[in-house]
N, C-alpha and C positions, 0 to 999 in steps of 0.2 A: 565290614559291609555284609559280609553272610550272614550273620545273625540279624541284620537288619532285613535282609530278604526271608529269612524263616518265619520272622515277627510279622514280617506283611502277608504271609502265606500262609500262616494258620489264623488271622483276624480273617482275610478272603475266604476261607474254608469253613468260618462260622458264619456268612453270607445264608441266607436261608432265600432262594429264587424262588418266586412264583412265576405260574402262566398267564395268559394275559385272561384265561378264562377265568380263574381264581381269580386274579385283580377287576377284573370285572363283579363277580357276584360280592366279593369284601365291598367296593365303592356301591354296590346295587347301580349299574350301569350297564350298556350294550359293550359290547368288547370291543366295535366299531369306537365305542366312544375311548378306549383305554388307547387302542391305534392312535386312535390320534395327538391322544396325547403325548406319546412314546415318538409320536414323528413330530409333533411339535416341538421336541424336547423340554415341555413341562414335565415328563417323567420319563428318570433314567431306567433306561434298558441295555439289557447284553443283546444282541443275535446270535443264536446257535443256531447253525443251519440256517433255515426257513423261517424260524421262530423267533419269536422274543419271550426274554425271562426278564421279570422287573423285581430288585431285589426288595425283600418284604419291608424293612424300615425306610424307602423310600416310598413306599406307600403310605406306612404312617407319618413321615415327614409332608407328604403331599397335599393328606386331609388335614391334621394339623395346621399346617400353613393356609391352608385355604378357605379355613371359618371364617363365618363373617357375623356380627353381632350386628341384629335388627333393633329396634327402637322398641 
C-alpha cells in the first residue's frame, strides 16, 4: 500500500494549479464567470485558504468538452 500512496503522490505533485485569474484570461472570460463555474461544479477546484486553484488539465478537459460544432 506505500508504494501505492507514493505513486499517487508524485502524479499529485505534477498537478500544475492555476488561479482563477489565469483561468479566467486562458478561457478569455470575467473571473466572476470561472466562480461560477468552480461553484457550479462544472469545474473542479481545490480551496486554499480564501482561494481557488483549478488544476490546468481540467481546464483543458473543460473547453474540450464543451465545443460545439455549428452548421
Amino acid at each position: 500500500m506505500a508504494g501505492k500512496d507514493r505513486a499517487a503522490g508524485a502524479a499529485l505533485g505534477e498537478v500544475r494549479f492555476l488561479t482563477v485569474a489565469e483561468v479566467a484570461s486562458i478561457m478569455r472570460v470575467s473571473k466572476m464567470t470561472v466562480y461560477r463555474l468552480v461553484h457550479n461544479g462544472d469545474l473542479p477546484a481545490v480551496r486554499v485558504g480564501r482561494s481557488f486553484r483549478v488544476p490546468e488539465q481540467a481546464v483543458h478537459d473543460y473547453l474540450r468538452d464543451s465545443f460545439v460544432e455549428t452548421a
